[in-house]
N, CA and C of each residue as an Amber inpcrd file, in Angstrom:
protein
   186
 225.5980000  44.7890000  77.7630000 226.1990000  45.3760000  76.5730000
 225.6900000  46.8060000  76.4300000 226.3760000  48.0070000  76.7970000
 226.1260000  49.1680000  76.9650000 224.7710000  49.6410000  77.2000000
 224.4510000  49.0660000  78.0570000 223.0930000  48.6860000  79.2000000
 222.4210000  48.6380000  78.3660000 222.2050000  47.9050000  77.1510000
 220.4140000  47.4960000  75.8220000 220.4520000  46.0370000  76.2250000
 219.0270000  46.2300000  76.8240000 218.7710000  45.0630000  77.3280000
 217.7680000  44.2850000  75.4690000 217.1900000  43.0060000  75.8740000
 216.7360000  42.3130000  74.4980000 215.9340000  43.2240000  73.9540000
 214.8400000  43.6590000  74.7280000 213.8430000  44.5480000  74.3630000
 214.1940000  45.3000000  73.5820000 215.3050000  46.3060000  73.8870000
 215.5520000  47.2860000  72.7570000 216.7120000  46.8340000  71.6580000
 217.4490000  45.9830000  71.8460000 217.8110000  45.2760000  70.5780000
 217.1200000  44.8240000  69.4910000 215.6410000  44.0920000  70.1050000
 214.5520000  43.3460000  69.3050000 214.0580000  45.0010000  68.6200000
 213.9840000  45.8380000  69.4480000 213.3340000  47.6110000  68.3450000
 214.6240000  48.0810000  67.2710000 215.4220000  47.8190000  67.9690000
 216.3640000  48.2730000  66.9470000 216.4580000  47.8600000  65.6090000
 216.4210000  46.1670000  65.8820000 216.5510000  45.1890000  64.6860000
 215.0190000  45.4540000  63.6690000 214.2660000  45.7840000  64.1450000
 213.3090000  45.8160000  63.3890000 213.0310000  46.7570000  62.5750000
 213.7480000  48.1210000  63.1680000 213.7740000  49.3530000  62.6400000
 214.8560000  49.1810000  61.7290000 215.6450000  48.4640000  61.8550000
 216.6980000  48.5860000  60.9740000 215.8860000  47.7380000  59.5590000
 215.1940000  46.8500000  60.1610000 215.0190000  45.9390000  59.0620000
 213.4110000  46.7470000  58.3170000 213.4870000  47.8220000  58.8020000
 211.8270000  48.2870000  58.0280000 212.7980000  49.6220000  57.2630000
 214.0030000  49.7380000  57.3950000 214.4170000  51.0330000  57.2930000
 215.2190000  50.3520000  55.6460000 215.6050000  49.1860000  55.5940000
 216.7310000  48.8170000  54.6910000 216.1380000  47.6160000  54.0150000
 215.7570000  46.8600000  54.4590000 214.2420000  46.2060000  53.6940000
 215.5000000  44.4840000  53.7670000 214.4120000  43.3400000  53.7950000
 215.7370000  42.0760000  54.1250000 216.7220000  41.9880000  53.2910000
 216.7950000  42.3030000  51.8290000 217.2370000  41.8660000  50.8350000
 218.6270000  42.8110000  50.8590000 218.6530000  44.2360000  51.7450000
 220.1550000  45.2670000  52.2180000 221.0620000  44.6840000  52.9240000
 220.1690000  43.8920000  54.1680000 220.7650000  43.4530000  55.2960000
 221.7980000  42.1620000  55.2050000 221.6270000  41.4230000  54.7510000
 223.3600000  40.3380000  54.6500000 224.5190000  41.3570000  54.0690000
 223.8060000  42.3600000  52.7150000 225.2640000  43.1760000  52.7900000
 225.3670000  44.0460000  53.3220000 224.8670000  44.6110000  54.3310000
 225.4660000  45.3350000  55.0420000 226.4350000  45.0750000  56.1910000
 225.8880000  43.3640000  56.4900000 226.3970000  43.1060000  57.5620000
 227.7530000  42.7870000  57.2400000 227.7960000  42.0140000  55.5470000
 229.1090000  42.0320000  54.7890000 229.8570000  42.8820000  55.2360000
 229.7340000  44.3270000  54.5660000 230.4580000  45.1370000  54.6130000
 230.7550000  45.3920000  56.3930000 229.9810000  45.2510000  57.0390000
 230.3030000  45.9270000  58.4140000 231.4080000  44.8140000  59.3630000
 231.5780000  43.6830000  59.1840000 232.0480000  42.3800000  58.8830000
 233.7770000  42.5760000  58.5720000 233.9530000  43.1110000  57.2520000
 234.8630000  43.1610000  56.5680000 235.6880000  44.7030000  57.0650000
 235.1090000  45.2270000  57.4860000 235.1580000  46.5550000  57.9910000
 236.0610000  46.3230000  59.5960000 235.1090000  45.4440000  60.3500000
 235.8170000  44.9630000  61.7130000 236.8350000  44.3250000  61.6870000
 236.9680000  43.1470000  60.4440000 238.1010000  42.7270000  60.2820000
 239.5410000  43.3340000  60.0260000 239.0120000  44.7860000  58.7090000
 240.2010000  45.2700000  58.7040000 241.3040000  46.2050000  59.6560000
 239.9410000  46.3430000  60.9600000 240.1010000  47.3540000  61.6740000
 241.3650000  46.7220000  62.9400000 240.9020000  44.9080000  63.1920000
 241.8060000  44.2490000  63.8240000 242.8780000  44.0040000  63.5920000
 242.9490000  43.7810000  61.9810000 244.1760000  43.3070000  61.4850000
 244.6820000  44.9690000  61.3860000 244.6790000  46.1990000  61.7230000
 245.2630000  47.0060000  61.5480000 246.0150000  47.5880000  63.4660000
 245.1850000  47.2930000  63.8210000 245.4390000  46.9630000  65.3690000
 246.4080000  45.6160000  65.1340000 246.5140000  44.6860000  64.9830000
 247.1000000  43.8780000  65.0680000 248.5620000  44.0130000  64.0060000
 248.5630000  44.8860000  63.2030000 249.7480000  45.3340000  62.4090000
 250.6790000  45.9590000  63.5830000 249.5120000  46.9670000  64.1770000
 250.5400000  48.1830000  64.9660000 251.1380000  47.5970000  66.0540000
 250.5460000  46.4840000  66.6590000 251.5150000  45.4900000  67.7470000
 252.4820000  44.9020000  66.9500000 252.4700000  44.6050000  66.0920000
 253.6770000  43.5210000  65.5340000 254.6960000  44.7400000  65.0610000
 254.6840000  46.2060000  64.4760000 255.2540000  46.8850000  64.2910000
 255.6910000  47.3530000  65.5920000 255.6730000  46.8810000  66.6550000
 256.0890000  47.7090000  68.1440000 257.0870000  46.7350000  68.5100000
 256.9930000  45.1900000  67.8310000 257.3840000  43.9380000  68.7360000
 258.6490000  44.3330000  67.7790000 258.3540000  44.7910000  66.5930000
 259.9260000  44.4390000  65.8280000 260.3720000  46.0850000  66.1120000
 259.8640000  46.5380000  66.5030000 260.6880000  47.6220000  66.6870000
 261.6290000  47.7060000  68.0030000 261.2430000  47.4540000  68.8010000
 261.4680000  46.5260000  70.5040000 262.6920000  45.5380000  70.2370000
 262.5670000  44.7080000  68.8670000 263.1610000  44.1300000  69.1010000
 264.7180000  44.4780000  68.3060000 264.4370000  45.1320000  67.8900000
 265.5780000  46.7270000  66.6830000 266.6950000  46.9000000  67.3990000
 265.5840000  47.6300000  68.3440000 266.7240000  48.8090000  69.6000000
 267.1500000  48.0360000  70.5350000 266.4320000  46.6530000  70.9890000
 267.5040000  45.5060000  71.9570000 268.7670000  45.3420000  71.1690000
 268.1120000  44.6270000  69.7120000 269.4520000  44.1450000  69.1680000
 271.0720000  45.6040000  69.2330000 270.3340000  46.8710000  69.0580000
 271.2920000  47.6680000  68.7230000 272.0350000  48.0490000  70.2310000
 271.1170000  47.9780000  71.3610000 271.9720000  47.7550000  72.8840000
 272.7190000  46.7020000  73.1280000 273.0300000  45.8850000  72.2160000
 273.4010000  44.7520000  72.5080000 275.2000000  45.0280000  71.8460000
């Protein structure tokens, strides 16, 4: 995973967690969470807006 092996995941996490203290961290992960989600379902809008559009200009060759 963009070559971080455990070692520096385990520094990261800790720094994060001395930086934001435990009681930040579930909401942040909330928000970061809710954030990825909206980011798929917006990716996943722009395919379904391609499929009906695809499927527009068949119907109108037809």
């Amino acid at each position: 995973m963009f070559g971080i092996g455990t070692s520096e995941l385990l520094v990261i996490a800790l720094i994060v967690l001395l930086l934001f203290g435990g009681k930040k961290i579930p909401e942040l992960m909330k928000g970061l969470g809710k954030g990825v989600k909206s980011f798929k379902d917006g990716v996943n809008g722009l395919d379904d807006n391609e499929d009906e559009t695809k499927k527009k200009d068949e119907m109108k060759q037809e």
